[in-house]
C-alpha positions as a printed Julia matrix, in Angstrom:
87×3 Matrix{Float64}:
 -126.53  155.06   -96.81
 -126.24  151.44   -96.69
 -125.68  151.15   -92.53
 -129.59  153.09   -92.8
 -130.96  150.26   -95.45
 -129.43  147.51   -93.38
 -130.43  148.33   -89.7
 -133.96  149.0    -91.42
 -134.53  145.22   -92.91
 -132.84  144.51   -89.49
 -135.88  146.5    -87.85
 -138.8   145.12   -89.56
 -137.89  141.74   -87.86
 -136.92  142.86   -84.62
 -139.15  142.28   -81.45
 -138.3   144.77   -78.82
 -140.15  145.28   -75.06
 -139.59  148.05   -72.59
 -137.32  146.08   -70.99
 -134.49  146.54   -73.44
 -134.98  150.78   -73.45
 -131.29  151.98   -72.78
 -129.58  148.84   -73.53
 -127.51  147.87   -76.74
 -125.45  144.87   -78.22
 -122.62  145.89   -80.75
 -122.64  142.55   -83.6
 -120.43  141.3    -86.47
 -122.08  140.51   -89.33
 -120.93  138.56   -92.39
 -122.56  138.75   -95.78
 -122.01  137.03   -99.09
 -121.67  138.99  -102.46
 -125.59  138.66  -103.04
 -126.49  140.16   -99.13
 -127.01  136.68   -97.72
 -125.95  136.76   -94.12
 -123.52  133.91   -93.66
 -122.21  134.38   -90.09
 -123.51  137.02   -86.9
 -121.27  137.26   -83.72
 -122.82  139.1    -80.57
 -119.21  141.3    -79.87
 -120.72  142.76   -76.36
 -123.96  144.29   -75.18
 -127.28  142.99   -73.18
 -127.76  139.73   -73.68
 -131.77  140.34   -73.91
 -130.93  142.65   -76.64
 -128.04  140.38   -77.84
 -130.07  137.66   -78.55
 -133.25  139.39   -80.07
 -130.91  141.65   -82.59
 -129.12  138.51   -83.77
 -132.11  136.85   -83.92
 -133.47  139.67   -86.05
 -130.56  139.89   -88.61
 -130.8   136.04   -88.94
 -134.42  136.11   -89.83
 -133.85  138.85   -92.47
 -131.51  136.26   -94.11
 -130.26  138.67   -96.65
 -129.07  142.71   -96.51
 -129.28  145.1    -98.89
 -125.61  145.57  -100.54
 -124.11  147.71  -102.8
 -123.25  146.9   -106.42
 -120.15  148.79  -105.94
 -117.54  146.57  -105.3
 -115.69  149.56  -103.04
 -118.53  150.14  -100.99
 -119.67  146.38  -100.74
 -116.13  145.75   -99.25
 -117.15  147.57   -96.46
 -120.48  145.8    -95.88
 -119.03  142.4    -96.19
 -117.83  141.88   -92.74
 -118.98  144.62   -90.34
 -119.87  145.68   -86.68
 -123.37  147.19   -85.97
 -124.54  148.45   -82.7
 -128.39  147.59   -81.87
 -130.08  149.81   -79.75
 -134.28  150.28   -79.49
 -133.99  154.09   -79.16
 -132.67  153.75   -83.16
 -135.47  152.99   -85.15
């Protein structure tokens, strides 16, 4: 549930061109307890689509998290995979 609420704020700030169709970059993200993104790390991928994703997940400047302190475990330091076909 979360992964769909956080590649969706990720998505409303991500610029994408038909260039990038059938690429993807896999990224670390860090958050704080509130959903403030404190750190993203490019792990592999396109570097086009690298650098736009990160880009992206910077400019949403927080994610959604859970108040469950089980689930927000989770969320607090995890990979994503980026990829224009998953919007």
């Amino acid at each position: 549930k979360y992964t769909a609420l956080v590649k969706s704020k990720i998505m409303q700030n991500w610029i994408i061109d038909d260039t990038m169709r059938g690429k993807s970059c896999r990224l670390n993200i860090k958050l704080a307890t509130n959903g403030l993104v404190l750190q993203v790390k490019v792990l592999e991928g396109d570097p086009t689509v690298c650098r736009t994703s990160e880009t992206a997940v910077l400019k949403a400047v927080s994610l959604p998290v859970s108040s469950d302190p089980d689930v927000f475990k989770e969320f607090r330091n995890f990979n994503l995979t980026m990829s224009p076909e998953i919007r």
